[in-house]
Structure formats: C-alpha cells, structure tokens
N, CA, C and O atoms as CSV, one atom per row, in Angstrom:
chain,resi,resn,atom,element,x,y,z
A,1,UNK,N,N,19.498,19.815,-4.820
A,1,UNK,CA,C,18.278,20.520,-5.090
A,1,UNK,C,C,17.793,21.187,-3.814
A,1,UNK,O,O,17.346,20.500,-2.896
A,2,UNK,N,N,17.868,22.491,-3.737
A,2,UNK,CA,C,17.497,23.187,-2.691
A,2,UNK,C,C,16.020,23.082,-2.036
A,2,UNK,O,O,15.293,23.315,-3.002
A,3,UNK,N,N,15.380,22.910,-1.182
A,3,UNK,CA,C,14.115,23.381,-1.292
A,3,UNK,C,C,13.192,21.981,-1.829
A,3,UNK,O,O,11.971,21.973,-1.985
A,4,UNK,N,N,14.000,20.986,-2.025
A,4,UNK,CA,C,12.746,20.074,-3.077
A,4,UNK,C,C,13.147,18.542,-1.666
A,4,UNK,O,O,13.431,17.407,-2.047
A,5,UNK,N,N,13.079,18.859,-0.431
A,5,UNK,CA,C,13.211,17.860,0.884
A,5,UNK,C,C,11.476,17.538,1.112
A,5,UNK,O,O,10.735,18.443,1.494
A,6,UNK,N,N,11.059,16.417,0.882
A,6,UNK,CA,C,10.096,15.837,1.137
A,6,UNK,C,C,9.513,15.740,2.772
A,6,UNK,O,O,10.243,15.532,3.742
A,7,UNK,N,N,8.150,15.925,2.820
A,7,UNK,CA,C,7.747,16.075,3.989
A,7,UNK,C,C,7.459,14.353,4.866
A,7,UNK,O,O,7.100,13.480,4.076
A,8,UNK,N,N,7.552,14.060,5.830
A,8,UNK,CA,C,7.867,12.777,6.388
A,8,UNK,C,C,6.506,13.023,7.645
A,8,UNK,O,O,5.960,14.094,7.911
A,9,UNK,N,N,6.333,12.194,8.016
A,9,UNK,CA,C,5.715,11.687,9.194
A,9,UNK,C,C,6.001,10.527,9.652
A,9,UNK,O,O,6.318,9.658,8.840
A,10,UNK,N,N,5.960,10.191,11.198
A,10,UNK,CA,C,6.347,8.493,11.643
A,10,UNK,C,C,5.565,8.491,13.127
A,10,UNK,O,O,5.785,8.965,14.242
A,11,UNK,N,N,4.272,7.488,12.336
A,11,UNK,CA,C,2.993,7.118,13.052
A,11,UNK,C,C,2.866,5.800,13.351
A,11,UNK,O,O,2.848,4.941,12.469
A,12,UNK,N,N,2.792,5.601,14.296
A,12,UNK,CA,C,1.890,4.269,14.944
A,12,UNK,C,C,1.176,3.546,14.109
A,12,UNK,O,O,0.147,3.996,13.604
A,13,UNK,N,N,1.706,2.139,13.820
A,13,UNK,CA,C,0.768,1.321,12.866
A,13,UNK,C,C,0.675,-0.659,13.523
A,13,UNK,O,O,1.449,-1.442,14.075
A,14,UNK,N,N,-0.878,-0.684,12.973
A,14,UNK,CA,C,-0.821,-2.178,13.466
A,14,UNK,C,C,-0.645,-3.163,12.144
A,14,UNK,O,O,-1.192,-2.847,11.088
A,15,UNK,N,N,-0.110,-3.980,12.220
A,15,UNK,CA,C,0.281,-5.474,11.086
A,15,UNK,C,C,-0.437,-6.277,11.338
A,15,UNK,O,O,-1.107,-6.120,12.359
A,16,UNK,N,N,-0.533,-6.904,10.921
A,16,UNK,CA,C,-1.393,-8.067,11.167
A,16,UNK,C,C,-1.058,-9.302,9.597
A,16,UNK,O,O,-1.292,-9.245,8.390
A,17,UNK,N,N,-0.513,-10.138,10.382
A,17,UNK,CA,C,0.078,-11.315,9.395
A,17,UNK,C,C,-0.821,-12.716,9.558
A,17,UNK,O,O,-1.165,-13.089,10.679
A,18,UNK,N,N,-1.117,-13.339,8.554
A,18,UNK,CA,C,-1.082,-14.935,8.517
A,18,UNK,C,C,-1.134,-15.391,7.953
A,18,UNK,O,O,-1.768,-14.976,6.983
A,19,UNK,N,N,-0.638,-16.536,7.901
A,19,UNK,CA,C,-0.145,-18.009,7.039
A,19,UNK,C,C,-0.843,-19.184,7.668
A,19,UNK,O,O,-0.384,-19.876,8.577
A,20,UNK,N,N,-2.307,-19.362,6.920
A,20,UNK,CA,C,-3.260,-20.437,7.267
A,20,UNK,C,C,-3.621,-21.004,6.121
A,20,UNK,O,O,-3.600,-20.387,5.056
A,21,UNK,N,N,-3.968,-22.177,6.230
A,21,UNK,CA,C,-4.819,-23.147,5.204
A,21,UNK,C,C,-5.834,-22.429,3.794
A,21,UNK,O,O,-6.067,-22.472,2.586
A,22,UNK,N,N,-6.179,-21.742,5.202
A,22,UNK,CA,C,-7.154,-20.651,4.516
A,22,UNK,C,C,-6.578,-19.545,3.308
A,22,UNK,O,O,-6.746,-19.541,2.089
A,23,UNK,N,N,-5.859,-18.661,4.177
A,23,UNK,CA,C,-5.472,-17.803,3.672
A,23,UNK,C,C,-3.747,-16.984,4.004
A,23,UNK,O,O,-3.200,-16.964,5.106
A,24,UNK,N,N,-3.413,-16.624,3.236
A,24,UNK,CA,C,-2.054,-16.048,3.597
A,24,UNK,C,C,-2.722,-14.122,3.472
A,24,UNK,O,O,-3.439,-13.559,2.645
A,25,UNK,N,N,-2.183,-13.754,4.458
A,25,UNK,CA,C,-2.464,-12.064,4.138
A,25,UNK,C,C,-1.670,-11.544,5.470
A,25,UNK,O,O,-1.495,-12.099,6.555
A,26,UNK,N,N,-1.143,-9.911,4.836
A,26,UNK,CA,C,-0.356,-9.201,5.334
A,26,UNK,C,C,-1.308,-7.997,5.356
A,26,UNK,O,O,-2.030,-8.271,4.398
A,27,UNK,N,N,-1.762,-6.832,5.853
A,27,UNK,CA,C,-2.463,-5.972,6.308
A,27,UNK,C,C,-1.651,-5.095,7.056
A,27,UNK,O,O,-0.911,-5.576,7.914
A,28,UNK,N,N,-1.687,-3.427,6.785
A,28,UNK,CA,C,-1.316,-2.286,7.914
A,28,UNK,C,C,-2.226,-1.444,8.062
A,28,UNK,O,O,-2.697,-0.805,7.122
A,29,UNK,N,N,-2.653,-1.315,9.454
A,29,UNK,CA,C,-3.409,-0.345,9.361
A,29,UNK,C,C,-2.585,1.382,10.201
A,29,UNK,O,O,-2.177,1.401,11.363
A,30,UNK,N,N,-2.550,2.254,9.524
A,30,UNK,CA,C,-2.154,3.092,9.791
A,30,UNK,C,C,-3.041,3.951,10.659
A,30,UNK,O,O,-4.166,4.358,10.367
A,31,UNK,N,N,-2.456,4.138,11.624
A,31,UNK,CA,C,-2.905,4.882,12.888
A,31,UNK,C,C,-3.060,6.227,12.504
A,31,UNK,O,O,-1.958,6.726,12.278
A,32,UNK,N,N,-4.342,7.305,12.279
A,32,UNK,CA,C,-4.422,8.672,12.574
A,32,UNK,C,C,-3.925,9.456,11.434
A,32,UNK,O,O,-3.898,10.684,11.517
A,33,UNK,N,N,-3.557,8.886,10.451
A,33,UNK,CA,C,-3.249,9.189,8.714
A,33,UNK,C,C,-3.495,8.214,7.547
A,33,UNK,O,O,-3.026,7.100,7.319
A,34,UNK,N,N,-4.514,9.098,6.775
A,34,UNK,CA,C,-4.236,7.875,5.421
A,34,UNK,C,C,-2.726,8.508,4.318
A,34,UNK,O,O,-2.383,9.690,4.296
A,35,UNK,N,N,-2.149,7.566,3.635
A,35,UNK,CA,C,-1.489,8.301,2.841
A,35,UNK,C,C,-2.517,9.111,1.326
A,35,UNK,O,O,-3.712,8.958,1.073
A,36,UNK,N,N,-1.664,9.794,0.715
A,36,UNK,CA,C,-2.260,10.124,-0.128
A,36,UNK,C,C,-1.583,9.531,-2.087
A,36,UNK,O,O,-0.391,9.345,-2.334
A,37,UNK,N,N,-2.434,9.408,-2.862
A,37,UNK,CA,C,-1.359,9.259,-4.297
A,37,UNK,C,C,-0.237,9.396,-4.282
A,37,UNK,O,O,-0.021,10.510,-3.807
A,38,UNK,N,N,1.050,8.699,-4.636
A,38,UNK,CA,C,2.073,9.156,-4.739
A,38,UNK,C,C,2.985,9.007,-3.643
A,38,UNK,O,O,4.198,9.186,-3.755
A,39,UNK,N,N,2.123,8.526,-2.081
A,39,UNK,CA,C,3.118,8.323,-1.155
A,39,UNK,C,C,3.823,7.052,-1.039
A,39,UNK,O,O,3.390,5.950,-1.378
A,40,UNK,N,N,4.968,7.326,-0.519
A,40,UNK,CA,C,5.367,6.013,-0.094
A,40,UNK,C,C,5.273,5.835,1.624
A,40,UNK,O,O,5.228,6.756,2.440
A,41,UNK,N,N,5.261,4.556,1.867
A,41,UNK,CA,C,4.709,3.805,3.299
A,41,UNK,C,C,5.818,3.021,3.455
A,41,UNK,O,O,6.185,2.275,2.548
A,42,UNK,N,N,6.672,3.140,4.994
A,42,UNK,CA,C,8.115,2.318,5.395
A,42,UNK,C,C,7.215,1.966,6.295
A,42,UNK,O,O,6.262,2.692,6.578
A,43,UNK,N,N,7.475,0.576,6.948
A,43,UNK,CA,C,6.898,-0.047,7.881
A,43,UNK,C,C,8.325,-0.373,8.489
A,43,UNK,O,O,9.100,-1.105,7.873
A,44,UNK,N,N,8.620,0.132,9.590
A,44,UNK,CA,C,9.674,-0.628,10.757
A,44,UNK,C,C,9.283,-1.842,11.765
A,44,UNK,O,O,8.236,-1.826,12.412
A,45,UNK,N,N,10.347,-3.021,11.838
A,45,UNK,CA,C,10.115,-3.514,12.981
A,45,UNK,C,C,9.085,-4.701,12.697
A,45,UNK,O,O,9.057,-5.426,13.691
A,46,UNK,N,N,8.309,-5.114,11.788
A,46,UNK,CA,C,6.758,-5.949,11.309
A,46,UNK,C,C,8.210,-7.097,11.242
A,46,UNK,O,O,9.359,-6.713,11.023
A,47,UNK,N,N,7.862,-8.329,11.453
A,47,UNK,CA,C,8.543,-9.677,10.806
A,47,UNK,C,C,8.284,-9.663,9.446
A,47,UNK,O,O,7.380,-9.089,8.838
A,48,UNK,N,N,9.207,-10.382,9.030
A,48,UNK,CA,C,8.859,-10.516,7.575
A,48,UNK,C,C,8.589,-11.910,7.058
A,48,UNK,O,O,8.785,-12.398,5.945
A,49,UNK,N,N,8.120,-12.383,8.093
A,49,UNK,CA,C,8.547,-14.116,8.070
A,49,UNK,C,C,7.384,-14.540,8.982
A,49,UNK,O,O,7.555,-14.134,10.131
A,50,UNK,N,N,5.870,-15.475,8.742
A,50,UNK,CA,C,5.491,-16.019,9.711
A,50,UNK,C,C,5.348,-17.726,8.917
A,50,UNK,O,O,5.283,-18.166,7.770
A,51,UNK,N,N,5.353,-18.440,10.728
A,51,UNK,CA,C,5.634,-20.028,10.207
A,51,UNK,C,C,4.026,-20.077,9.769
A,51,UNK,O,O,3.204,-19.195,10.017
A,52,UNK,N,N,3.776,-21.327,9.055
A,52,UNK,CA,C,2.718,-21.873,8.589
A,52,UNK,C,C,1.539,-22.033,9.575
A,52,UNK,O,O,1.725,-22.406,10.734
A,53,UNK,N,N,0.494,-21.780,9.149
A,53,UNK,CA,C,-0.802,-22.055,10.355
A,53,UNK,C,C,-0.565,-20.889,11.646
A,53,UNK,O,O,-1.220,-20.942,12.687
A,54,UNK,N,N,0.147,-20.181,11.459
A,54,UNK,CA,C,0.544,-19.124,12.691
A,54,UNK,C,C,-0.507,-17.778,11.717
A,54,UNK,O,O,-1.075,-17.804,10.626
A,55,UNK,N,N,-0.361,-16.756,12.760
A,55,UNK,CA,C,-1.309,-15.268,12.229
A,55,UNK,C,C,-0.862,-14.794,13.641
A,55,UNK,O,O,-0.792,-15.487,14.656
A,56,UNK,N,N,-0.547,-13.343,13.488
A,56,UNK,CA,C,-0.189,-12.998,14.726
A,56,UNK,C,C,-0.168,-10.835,14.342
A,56,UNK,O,O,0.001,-10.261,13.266
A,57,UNK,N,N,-0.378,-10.329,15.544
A,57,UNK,CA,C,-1.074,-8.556,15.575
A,57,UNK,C,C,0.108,-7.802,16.108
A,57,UNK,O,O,0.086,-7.676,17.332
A,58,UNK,N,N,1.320,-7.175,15.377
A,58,UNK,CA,C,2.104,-6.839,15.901
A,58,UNK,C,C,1.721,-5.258,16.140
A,58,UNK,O,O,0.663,-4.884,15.632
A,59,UNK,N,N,2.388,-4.442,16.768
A,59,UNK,CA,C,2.546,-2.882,16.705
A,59,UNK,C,C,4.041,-2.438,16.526
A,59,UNK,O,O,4.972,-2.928,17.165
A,60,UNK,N,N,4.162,-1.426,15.560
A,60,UNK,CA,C,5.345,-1.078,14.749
A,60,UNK,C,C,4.860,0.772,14.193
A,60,UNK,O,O,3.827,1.440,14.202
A,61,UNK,N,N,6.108,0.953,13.821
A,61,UNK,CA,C,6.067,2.135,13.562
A,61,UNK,C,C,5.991,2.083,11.930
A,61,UNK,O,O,6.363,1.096,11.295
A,62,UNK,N,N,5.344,3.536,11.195
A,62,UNK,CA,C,5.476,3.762,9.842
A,62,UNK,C,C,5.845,5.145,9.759
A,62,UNK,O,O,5.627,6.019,10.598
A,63,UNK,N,N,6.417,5.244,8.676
A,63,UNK,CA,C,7.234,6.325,7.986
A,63,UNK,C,C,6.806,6.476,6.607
A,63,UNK,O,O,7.231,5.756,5.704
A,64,UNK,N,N,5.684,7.728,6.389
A,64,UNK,CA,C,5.149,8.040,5.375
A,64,UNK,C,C,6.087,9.274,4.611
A,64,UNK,O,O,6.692,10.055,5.345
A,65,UNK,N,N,6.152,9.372,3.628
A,65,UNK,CA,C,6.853,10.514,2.780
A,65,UNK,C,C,5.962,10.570,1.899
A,65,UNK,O,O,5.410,9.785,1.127
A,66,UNK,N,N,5.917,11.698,2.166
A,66,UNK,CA,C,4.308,12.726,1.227
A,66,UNK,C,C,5.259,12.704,-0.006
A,66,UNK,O,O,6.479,12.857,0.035
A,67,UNK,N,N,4.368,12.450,-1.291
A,67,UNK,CA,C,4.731,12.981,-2.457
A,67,UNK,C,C,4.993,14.043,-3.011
A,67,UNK,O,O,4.209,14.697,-2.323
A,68,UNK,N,N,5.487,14.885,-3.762
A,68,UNK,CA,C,5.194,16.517,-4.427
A,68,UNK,C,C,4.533,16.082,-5.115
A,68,UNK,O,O,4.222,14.967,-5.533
A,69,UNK,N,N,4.133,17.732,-5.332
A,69,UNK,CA,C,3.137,17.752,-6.336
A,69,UNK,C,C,2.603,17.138,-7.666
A,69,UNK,O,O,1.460,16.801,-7.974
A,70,UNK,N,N,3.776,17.093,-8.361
A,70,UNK,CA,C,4.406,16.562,-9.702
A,70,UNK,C,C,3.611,14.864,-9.381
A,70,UNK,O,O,2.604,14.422,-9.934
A,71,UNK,N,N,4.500,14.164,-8.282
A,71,UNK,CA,C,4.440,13.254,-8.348
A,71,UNK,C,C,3.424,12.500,-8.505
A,71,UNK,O,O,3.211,11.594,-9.311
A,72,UNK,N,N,2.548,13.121,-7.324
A,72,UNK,CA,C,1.090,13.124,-7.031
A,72,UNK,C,C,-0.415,13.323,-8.035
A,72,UNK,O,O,-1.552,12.851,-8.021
A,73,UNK,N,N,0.317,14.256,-8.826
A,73,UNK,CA,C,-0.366,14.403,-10.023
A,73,UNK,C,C,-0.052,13.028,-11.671
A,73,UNK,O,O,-0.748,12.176,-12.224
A,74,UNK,N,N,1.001,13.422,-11.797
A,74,UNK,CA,C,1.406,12.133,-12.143
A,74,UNK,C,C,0.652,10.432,-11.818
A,74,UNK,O,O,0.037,9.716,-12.609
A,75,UNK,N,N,0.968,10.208,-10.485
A,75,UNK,CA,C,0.324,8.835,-9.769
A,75,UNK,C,C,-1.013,8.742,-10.357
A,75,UNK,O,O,-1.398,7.762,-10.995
A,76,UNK,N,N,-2.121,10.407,-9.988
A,76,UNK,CA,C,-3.438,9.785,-10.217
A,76,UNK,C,C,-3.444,9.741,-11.972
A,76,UNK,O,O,-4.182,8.810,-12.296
A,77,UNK,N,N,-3.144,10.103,-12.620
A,77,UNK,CA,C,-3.155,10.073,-14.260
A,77,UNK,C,C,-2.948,9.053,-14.551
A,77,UNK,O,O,-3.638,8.622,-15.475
A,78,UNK,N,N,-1.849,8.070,-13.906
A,78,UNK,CA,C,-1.515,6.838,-13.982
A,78,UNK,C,C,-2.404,6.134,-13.783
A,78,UNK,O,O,-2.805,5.505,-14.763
A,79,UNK,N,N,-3.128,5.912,-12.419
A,79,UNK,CA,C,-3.795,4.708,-11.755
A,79,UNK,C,C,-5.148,5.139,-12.759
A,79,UNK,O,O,-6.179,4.469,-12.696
A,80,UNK,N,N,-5.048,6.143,-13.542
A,80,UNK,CA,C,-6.703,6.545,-13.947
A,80,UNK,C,C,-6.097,5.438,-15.416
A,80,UNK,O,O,-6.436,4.267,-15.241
A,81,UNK,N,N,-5.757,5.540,-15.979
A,81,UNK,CA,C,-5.546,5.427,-17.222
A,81,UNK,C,C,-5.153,2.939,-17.034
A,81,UNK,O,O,-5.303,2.026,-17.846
A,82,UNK,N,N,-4.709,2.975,-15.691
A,82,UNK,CA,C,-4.500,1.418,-15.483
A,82,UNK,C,C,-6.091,0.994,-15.118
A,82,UNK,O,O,-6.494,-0.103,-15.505
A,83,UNK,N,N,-7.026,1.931,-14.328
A,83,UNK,CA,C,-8.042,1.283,-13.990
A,83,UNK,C,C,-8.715,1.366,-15.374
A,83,UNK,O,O,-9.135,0.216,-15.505
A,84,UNK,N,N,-9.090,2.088,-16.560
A,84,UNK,CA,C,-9.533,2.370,-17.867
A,84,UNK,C,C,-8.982,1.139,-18.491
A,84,UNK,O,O,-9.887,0.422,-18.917
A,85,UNK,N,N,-7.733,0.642,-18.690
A,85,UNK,CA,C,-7.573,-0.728,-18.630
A,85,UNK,C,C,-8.348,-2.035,-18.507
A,85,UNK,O,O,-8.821,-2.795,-19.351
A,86,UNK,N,N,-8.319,-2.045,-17.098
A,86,UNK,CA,C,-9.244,-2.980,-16.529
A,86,UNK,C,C,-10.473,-2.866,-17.407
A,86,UNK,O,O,-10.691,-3.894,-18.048
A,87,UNK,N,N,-11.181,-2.050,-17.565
A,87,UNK,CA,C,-12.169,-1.745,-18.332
A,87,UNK,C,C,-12.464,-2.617,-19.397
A,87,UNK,O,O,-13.293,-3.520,-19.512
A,88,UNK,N,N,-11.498,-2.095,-20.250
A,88,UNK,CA,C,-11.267,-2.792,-21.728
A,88,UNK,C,C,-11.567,-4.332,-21.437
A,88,UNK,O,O,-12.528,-5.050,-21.714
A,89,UNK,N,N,-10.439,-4.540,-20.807
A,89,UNK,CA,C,-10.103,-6.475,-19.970
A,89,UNK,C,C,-11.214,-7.061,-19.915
A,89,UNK,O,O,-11.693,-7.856,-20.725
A,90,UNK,N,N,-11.906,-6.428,-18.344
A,90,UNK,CA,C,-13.307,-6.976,-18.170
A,90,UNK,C,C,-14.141,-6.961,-19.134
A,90,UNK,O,O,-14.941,-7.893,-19.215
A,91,UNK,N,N,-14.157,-6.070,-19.946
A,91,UNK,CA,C,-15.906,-5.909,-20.390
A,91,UNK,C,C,-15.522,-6.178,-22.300
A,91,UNK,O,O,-16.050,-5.703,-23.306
A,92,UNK,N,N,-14.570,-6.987,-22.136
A,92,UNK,CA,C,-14.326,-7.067,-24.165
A,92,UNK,C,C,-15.276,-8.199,-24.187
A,92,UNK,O,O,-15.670,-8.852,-23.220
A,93,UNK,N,N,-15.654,-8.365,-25.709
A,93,UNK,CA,C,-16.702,-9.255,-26.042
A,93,UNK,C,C,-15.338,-10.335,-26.339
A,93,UNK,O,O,-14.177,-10.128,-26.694
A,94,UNK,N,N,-16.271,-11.810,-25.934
A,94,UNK,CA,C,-14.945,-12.739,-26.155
A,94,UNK,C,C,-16.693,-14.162,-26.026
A,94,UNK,O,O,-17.905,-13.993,-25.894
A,95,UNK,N,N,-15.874,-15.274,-26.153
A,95,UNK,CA,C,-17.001,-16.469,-26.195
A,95,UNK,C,C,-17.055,-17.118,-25.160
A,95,UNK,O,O,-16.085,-17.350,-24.438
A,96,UNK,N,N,-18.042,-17.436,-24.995
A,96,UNK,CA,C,-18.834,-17.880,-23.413
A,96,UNK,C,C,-18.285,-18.921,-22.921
A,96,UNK,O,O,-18.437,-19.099,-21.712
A,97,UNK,N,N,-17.727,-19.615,-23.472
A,97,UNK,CA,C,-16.977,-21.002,-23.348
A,97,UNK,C,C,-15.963,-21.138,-22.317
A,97,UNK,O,O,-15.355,-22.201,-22.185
C-alpha cells in the first residue's frame, strides 16, 4: 500500500511501577505528547517484573504511532458507544439488596 506509512514519534517517558501491600500499579507518563484515539503507545526498556513491596521511577523511551484517519474515527465511535454502555450498567433499575 503506497502512501498509507503511519506517522511515528519516539519521546522520553517516565514509568513508574509498584508492588505494595497497598497497591500494585504501573503508570507512563509521556513526556511533551499526549497520544490521540486510535494510537498505539510502545514503551522500550520499562522492567516488566517488580519484586513484592518494591516501587521504583524508571526513564525509558516511547514510540507512539499516530492512527489514520479511518482508524481514529472509528476508535471514538467505539469508546462512545462502550461508555453508553456503562450507562445502561450503572443506572438500570435492579433491588436494593
């Protein structure tokens, strides 16, 4: 497909991992770009593995690939129609019990 090469960027991003009592959570914050609908986000270099009771702030690179158009349009129709969902879920009449 001629012409249909996706646009890329590869920005500076911080991780931030932990595995505590408390809480387990993985977090990126992307440096100087948000993505938009439809993108995808490569994270290089982050562990994929932390031991128990550890949390730790790495710096790593990301590799965003912008969506087309199509795609992008697509994505938000999607996420509109999953959050309308939720809707239904939350707010159906059901018994208090």
């Amino acid at each position: 497909m001629i012409g249909m090469t996706r646009k890329t960027h590869d920005i500076p991003c911080t991780v931030e991992i932990a595995q505590t009592p408390d809480s387990l959570k993985a977090y990126v914050v992307l440096e100087g770009m948000d993505p938009g609908p439809g993108d995808k986000v490569i994270v290089h270099g982050a562990p994929t593995r932390i031991g128990f009771g550890e949390q730790g702030t790495f710096k790593c690179t990301a590799t965003i690939i912008h969506a087309g158009p199509f795609t992008r349009a697509t994505t938000r129709v999607l996420s509109y129609l999953e959050l309308t969902e939720l809707y239904e879920i939350g707010f159906s009449a059901g018994s208090a019990a």
